[in-house]
N, C-alpha and C positions, 0 to 999 in steps of 0.2 A: 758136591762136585758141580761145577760150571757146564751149563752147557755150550755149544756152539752151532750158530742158526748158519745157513748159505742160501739164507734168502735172497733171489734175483728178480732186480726191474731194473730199468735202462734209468742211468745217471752218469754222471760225470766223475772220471778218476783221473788220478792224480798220480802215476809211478813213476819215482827215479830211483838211479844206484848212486847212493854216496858213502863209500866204503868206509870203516871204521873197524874196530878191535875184534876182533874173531873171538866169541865167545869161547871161555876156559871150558866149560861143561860140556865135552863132544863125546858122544858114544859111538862106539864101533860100528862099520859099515856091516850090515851080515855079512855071513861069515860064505855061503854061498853065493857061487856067479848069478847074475844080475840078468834075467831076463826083459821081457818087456810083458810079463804078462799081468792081466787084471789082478792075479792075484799078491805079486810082488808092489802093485799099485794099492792093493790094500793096506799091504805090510805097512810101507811108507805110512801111508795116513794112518793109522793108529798108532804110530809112534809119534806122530808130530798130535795128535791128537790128547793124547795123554802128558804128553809133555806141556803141552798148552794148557788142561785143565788143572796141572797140578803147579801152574804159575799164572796167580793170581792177574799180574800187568799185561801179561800177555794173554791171558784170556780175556780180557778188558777191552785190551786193543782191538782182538781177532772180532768180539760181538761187536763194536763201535761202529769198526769199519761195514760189516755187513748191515748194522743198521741204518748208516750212514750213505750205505752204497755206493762210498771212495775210499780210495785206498790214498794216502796222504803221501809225500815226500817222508815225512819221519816214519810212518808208520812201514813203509816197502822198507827202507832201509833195516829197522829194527826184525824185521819177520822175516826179511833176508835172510840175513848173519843170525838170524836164531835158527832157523832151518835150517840151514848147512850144516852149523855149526853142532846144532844137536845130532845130525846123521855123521860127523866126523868125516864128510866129505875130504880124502886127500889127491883125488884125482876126478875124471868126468863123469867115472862110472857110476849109471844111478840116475844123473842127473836129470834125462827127460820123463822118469817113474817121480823122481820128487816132485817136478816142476803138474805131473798129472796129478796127485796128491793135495798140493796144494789147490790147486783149482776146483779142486772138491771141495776142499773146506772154505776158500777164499774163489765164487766165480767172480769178483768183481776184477781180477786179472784176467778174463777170459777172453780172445779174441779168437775173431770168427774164422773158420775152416773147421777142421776134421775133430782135431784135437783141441785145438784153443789155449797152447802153449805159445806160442809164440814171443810174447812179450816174455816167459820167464826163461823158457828155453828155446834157441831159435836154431833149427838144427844147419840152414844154407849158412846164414852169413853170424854163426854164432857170436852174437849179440844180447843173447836176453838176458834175465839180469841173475839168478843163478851162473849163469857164467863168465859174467861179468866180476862176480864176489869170488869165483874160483882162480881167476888171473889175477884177481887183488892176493888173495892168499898165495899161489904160486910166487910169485912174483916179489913179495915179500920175504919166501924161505930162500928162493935162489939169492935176495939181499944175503941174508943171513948167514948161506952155506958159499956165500962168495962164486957161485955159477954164472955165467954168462946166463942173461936172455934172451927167447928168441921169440922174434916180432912175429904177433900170428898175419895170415892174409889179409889183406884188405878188402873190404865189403865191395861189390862191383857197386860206383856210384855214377854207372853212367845214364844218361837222359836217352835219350832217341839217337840214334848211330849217326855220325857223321855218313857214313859211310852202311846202305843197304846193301843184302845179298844183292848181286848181279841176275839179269833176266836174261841168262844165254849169251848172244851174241849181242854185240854193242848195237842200238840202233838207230842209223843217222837219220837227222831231221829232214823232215821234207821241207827245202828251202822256201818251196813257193807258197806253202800251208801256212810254216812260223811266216812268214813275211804278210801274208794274210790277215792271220792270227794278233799279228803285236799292231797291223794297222786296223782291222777290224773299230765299226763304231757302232752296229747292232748287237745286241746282248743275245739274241738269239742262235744267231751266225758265230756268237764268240763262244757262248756254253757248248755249241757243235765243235768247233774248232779244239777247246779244252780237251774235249771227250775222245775226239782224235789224236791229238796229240800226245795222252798221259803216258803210252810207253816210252815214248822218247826223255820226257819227266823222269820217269821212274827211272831211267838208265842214267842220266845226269846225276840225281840223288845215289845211286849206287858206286861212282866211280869219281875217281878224283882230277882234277883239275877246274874244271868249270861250275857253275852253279847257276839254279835256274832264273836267277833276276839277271845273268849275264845274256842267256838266250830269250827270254821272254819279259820285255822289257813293259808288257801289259800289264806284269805285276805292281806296275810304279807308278801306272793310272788308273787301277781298275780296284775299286774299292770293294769288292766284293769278291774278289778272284781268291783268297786266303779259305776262304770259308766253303766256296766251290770246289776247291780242289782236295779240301781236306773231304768233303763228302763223296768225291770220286775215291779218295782212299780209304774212309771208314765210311763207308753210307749207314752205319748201322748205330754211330755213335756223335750225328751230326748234331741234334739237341739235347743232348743230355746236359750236356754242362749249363745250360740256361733253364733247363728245368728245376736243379737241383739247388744250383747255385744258392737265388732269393732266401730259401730255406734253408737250407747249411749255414750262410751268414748269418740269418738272423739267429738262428741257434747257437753257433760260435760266440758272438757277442754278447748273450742272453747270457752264457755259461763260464766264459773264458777265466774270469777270475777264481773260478773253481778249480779252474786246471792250471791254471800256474798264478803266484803272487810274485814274477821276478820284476824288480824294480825299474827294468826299462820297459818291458810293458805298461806296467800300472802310468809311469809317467806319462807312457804316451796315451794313455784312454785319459787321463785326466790332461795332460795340455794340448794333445794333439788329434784328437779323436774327432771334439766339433768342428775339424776344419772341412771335413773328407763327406762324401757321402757313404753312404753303408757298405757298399762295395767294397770302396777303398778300404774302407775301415777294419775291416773283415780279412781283406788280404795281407794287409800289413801288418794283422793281429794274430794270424796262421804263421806267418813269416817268425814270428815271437816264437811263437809256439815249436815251430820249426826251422831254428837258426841256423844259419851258415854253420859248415863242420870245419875243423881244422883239415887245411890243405896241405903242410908240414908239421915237424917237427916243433912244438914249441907254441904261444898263443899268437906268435906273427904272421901265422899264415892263414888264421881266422878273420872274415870279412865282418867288418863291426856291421852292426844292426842298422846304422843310417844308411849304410855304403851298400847293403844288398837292396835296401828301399830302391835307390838309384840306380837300381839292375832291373828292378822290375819296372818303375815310371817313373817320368818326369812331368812337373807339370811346369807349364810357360804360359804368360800372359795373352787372351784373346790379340790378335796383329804379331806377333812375334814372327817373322820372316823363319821359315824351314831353313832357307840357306845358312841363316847365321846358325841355327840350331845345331847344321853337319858342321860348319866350321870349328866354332866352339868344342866339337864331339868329343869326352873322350878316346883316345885310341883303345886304350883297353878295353874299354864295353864294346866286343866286337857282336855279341848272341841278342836277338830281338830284343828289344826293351819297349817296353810300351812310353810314347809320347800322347800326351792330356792337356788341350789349350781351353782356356776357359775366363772368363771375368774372375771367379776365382776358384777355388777349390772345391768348392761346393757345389757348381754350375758349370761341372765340363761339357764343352758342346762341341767338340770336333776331337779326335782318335787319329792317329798317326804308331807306327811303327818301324823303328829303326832298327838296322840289323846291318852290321859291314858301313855305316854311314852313307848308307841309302835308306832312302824315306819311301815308305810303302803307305799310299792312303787305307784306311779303313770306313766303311760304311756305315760303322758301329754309331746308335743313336742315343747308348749308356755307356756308362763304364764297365757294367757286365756283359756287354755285348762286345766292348773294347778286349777285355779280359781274356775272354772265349778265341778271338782270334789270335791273343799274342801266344794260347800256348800251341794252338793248332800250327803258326806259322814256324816252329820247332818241325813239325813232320814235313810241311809244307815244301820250306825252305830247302831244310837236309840237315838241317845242322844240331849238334847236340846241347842240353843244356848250360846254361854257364855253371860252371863247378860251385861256385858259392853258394847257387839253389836248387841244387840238386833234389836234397829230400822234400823242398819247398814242392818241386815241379812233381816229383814221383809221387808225392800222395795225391795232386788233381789225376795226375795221369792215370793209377792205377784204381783212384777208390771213387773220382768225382764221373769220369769219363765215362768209363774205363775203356781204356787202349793199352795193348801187351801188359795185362794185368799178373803175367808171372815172373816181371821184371822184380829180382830182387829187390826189396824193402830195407832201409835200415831198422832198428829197433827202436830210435825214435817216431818214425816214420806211422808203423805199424800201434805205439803207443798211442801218439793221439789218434787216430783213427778209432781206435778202443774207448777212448776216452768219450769220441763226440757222436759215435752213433749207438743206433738201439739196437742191440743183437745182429747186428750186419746192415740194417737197413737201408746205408747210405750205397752200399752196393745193388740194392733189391732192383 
C-alpha cells in the first residue's frame, strides 16, 4: 500500500476548476447528520485516504504534488471530481469537513487564517472549488430533470465606496481657510491647512454631489497632496506598499510561469516584458494573473487583457502636452489611471494621474512610487474601483497594504495570494 507524505514549504501553486465528468464510483454520504467536529473531519480523510491508496494514479498524483509542492491545473481538477465524487456528494452538506480533510492530506491548498479552506471551500462568497464542482453537478441534473435554475448571489466586487459612512452633521467649509488652503505656496502652512481641513474632506467623500478636486483645487498642483492625505487616513499603512512592493515583484516574476502557462501571458514576457521596467512588469503580470471578470452575461462583457492594461497606465512620449492628453481622453475611463511620460518605456521620468479627465501631478520619482499613489488616490479621491480591476485592486488593497482587509475576496483573488506567499508572509 502507497503511502501519502503532506509535507510543507512555501512554493508556488497552481489551482483552477475546469469541470469535467463526475466520476461513476460515488459512495454514499454517511448516513448520519453531518457535524463539524474533528472527528467527522477524520472520517472524511480516511475515506479519501484509502480510496487514494487503493488507486494507484491517484496516489501518484497526490505524492507528486506534495513533492512538488504545486498543485497543477490538471491535477486540482482531477482530485476535485474524485473527492466529490467518491463521498457521493448530492448537495452542500459536508462540504467545509471535506474541503478540512483534504488539506490534511494535500496542505498545498492551504491558505492563511483560521482554517485555511478557503480556496476549496469559501464559506462568504462561496467560490471555492468544491463548490464550484457541486453547481457544475447541480446544474447539470436540473439540465437533465428539465428544472429552471437559479443564479446564486453575486460576490460583492466592490473597491472602496464611492460613497463613505457620513460623520454626523454635514460640515461646511471654512471659505477663508479653503481659499487659503488651494492659494497657499508654503508646504508647511499647507500640511496645517490639510490637517484642518480633513473633516470637511471626509464629509465630501461621504456624500454625493461634489467631489474633492472640485473644492480643493491644490490637488491639481500639489504633487505630493495624494500621499498626504492618504496618511491623514491610514497613517498606519502609509509605507507599506513601497516596502513590500520591490520584493513581491521580483518574486512574482521569478515565479509567475509556475502559476499560470496562459498564452497571453507567456507572450507578453517574451515580446512585451523588455520594454517595461520591473514594476511595470510585475503589474501587468499580476493583472494576467488576475484578469478582468465578466461584467454580464456572456464573454462581451469581459475587458480584454490589453484594454484593462489601459485602465491601469498609459505611457506618452517625453513633450507630449497634458492638454492633448485630456482631449484625446477616453470618456469611459472615468476612475484614476496612471499616466507615465518618458524617452521610452524603460526611462519614465515624470507620473501624472488622471481621474474625471483632470490631471493630478505626482511627486513620484519611480514607477513604484507612481503606483503607490494611483491606488491610494481610490480612497483619496472617493471614488470606487473601475469594475474591470477590481480583484486586480483588492488583492494590493487587502494583502499588499492592507486597508479594510475584511473586504470580501473573490476566490481567484484569494488563490494567488496562496500561490505567491510563504505561509501568510506577505501579510506579516
Amino acid at each position: 500500500m502507497k503511502t501519502i507524505s503532506g509535507n510543507v514549504d512555501s512554493k508556488f501553486i497552481n489551482i483552477t476548476s475546469v469541470p469535467s465528468p463526475l466520476s461513476a464510483s460515488a459512495l454514499p454520504s454517511p448516513a448520519s447528520p453531518l457535524s463539524n467536529s474533528a472527528s467527522d473531519v477524520d472520517f472524511f480523510k480516511q475515506i479519501l485516504e484509502t480510496h487514494i491508496s487503493r488507486n494507484d494514479e491517484l496516489c501518484d498524483l497526490v505524492a507528486n504534488c506534495n513533492t512538488k509542492s504545486v498543485v497543477d491545473n490538471a491535477a486540482a481538477t482531477t482530485l476535485i471530481n474524485e473527492f466529490v465524487a467518491k463521498l457521493g456528494f448530492s448537495s452542500y452538506q459536508g462540504s467545509k469537513m471535506l474541503a478540512k480533510a483534504i488539506i490534511e492530506i494535500l496542505p498545498w491548498w492551504k491558505y492563511f487564517g483560521n482554517d485555511g479552506i478557503d480556496i476549496l471551500y469559501d464559506e462568504v462568497g462561496r467560490s471555492g472549488l468544491i463548490q464550484m464542482r457541486l453547481r457544475w453537478i447541480h446544474r447539470n441534473l436540473k439540465k437533465i430533470n428539465g428544472k429552471p435554475q437559479h443564479q446564486q448571489p453575486p460576490i460583492d466586487t466592490s473597491g472602496p465606496k464611492p460613497k463613505l459612512q457620513k460623520f454626523g452633521d454635514p460640515v461646511a467649509p471654512n471659505t477663508e481657510v479653503l481659499l487659503k488652503l488651494n492659494s497657499s505656496t508654503d508646504d508647511g502652512e499647507l500640511v496645517r491647512l490639510m490637517k484642518e481641513t480633513l473633516m470637511h474632506r471626509n464629509q465630501i467623500r461621504g456624500s454625493a454631489g461634489r467631489t474633492i478636486l472640485q473644492d480643493y483645487s491644490k490637488f491639481r498642483e500639489c504633487g505630493y497632496l495624494i500621499n498626504l492625505e492618504f496618511s491623514l487616513m491610514f497613517s498606519e499603512n502609509e509605507k507599506r506598499f513601497l516596502n513590500i512592493w520591490p520584493e513581491f515583484a521580483h518574486r512574482l516574476l521569478e515565479n509567475c510561469k509556475s502559476i499560470s502557462n496562459s498564452p497571453s501571458l507567456l507572450t507578453f514576457l517574451d515580446d512585451d516584458a523588455g520594454k517595461w521596467d520591473n514594476t511595470v512588469v510585475a503589474l501587468f503580470v499580476l493583472l494576467h494573473l488576475i484578469p478582468a471578470a465578466a461584467q454580464g452575461k456572456g464573454k462581451g462583457g469581459r475587458c480584454k487583457i490589453d484594454d484593462a492594461k489601459n485602465r491601469l497606465l498609459l505611457y506618452f512620449k517625453t513633450g507630449t502636452p497634458l492638454q492633448s492628453i485630456i482631449y484625446t481622453w477616453n470618456p469611459e475611463l472615468s476612475q484614476p489611471t496612471l499616466i507615465a511620460l518618458g524617452d521610452d518605456r524603460l526611462t519614465l521620468s515624470s507620473f501624472f494621474i488622471i481621474c474625471d479627465r483632470t490631471i493630478l501631478p505626482l511627486d513620484a520619482k519611480s514607477s513604484t512610487e507612481a503606483l503607490d499613489s494611483l491606488f491610494k488616490s481610490h480612497y483619496v479621491i472617493g471614488t470606487e474601483y473601475d469594475r474591470n480591476l477590481t480583484g486586480f485592486w483588492k488583492f494590493l488593497q487587502v494583502h499588499i497594504f492592507p486597508v479594510e482587509v475584511t473586504t470580501p475576496l473573490s476566490r481567484k483573488v484569494k488563490q494567488v495570494f496562496q500561490q505567491l506567499s510563504k505561509e501568510g508572509s506577505l501579510r506579516g
